[in-house]
N, C-alpha and C positions, 0 to 999 in steps of 0.2 A: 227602385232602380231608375236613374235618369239614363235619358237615351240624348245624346248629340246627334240630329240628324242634317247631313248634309247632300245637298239637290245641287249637280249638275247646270248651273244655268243654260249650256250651252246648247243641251241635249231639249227638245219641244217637250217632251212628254214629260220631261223631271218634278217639273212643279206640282203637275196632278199625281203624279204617282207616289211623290214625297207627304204629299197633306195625304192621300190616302193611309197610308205609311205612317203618321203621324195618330190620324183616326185610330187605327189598328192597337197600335200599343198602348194608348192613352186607355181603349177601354177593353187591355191586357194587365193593365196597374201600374205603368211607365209613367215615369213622367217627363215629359219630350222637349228639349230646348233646340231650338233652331237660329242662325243667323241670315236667313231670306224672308221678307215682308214679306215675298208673293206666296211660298209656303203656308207662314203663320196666318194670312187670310186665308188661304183655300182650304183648310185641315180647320175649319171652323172654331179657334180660338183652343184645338187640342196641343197648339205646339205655339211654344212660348220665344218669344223674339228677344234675344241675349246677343252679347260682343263676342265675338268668337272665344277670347280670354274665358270669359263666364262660363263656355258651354265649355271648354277644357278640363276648367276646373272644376266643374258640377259633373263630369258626363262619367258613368260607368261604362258605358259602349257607346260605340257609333259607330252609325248605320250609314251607308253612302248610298245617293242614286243615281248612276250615270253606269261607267263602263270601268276597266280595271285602271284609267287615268285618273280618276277620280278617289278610287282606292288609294292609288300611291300618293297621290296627292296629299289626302287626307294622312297617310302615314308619315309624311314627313313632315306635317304640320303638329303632328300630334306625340313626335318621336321622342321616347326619353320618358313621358308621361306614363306607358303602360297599360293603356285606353285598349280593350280588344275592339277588331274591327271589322263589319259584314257588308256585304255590297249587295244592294239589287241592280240588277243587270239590264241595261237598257242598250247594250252596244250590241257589235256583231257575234264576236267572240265572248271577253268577259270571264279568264278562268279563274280569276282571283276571288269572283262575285260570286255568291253560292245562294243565292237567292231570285229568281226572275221574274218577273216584272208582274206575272199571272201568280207568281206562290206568293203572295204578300202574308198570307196567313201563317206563313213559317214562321213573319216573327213574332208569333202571340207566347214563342217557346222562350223569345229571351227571359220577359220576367219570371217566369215560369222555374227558368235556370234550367230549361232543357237542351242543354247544347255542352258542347266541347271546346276547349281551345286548342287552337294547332300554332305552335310555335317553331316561325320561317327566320330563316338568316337571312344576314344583309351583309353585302359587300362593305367596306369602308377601302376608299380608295386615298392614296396621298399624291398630291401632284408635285413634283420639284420641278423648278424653272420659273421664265418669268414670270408666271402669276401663280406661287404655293400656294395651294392651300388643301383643305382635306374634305372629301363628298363621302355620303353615304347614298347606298341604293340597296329595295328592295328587289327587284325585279334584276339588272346588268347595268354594264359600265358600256358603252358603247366607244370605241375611237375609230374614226370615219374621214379618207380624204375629204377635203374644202371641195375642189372643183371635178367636174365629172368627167373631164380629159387628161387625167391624169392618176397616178397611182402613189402608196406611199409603201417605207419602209417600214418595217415593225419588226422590232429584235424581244422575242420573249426568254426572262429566265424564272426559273423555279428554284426557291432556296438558293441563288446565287448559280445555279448550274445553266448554260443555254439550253433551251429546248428547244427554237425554231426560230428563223428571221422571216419574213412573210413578205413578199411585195405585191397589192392588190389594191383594196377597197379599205381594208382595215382590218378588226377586231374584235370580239365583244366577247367580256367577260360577264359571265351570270351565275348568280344563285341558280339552286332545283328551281325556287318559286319560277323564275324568269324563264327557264329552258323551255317552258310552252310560249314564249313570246318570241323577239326579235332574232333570238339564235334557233329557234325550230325551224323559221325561214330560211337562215340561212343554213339551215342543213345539219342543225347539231340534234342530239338526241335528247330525250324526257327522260327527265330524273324522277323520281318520288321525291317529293318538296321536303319530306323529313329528314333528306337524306343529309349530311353536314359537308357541302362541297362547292368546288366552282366551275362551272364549263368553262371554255375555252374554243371558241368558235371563230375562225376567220372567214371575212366577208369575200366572195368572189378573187379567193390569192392565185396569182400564177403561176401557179403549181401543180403536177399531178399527183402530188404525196402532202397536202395539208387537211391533214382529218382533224374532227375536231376531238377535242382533249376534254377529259375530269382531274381533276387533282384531290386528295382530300382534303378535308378542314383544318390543319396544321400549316399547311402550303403556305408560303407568301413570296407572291410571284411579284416580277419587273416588267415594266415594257418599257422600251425604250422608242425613242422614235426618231426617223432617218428619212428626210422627207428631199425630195428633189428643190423645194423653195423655204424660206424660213419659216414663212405662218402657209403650213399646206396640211393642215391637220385639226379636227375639231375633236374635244371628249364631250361628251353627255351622259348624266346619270339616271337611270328611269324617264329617259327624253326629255330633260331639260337641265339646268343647270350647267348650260352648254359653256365651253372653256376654250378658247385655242391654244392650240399649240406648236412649239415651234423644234425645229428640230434641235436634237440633244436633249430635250423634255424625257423624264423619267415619272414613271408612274407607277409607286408602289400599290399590290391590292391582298389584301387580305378578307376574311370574313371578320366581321365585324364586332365586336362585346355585346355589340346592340341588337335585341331581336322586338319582331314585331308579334302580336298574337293576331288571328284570322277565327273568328266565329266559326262552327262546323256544326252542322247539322245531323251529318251523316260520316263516319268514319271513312266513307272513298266517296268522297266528294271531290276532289281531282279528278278522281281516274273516271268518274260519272261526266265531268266537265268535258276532258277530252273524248270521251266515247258521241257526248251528243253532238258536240262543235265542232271536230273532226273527221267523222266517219263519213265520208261521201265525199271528202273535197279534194 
């Protein structure tokens, strides 16, 4: 088994905990490519310094260190390939990451082949307007007013039927995987990530009747958008890939052909996630 492992620069602790990590598997039977020098020195010559290209094409899994941005990250760099993929968790939260910073020994199981795959959906969004084109996301699509004194319009349909026009903050459509992220905050509910669906969450709407929505997996929904100025509106997918947008912008979203696989350890590994990260706050 070759392991792709990828460290966070951003995060202090990543480069120790990646060579650690690198240690780990090397004398589990892996064999570890990495694209960070500071890595491949610290993990004593156990993880081998390649082009990212090389570790794609060599890697049977990758392993990420940082938090769930790093996960995504890594999934959309990797997407189409079929690479499963495991996080150790070095952020606050982290539900995507199922390994912590202190369980390094969990991955002595990959070579081992003591684990699961768990296979998440991904949004595919299409943009119409002046800048078309088409995103994917594992986690939500976010559309989000530009300025903070102001609010916008948002006409949603399902299958062509309206379901709600919104005037507020915005929007955010999410996979299960995402419904513990940006739409928890803003008030939507936790899905079981296996489940084959999208939420449907509006951010702070002016309204007393905008709850948030599931749809199932056949659904393909519209959002339209109605903005008091022409460019008064931003999309971002998995928080980047950010786009503006102007009003009369159409944005069809479906789930996606495309899915990602997630390493598992433990069959509620989720619901383990939310109970630790969770429970008190």
């Amino acid at each position: 088994m070759t392991v792709y492992l990828i460290a966070n620069p951003k995060k202090p602790q990543s480069h120790a905990v990646a060579a650690r990590a690198a240690q780990i598997l090397s004398q589990s039977g892996a064999d570890v490519v990495c694209c960070s020098e500071e890595v491949c020195e610290e993990s004593d010559g156990t993880a081998e310094l390649v082009t990212e290209k090389t570790a794609l094409d060599r890697s049977d899994i990758i392993v990420t260190v940082g938090g769930d941005g790093t996960i995504l990250h890594a999934a959309r760099r990797s997407l189409g390939r079929g690479i499963p993929l495991v996080g150790v968790n070095l952020g606050r939260m982290g539900f995507l990451a199922t390994v912590e910073s202190y369980e390094l020994d969990k991955l002595r199981r990959l070579p081992a082949g003591d684990y699961t795959l768990d296979r998440r959906n991904m949004l595919r969004a299409e943009l119409h307007g002046k800048n078309a084109r088409c995103h994917t996301a594992l986690n939500d699509l976010v559309i989000a007013k530009r300025a903070v004194s102001q609010t916008i319009e948002i006409s949603v349909y399902c299958d062509g039927i309206p379901v709600n026009r919104y005037q507020g903050d915005g929007v955010i459509l999410a996979t299960p995987t995402g419904s513990t992220a940006y739409s928890l905050s803003a008030g939507g509910p936790i899905l079981d990530a296996r489940i084959a669906g999208i939420v449907m969450t509006p951010i702070c709407a002016h309204s007393m009747r905008s709850p948030a929505m599931v749809f199932s997996a056949g659904r393909k929904l519209r959002v339209q958008i109605h903005a008091p100025e022409q460019e008064a509106a931003v999309m971002s997918c998995d928080g980047c890939s950010e786009e503006n947008l102007f009003t009369g912008d159409v944005i069809d979203v479906a789930l996606s052909d495309q899915t990602i696989e997630l390493v598992c350890f433990n069959e509620a590994d989720q619901f383990e996630a939310i109970d630790k990260k969770l429970k008190g706050r």
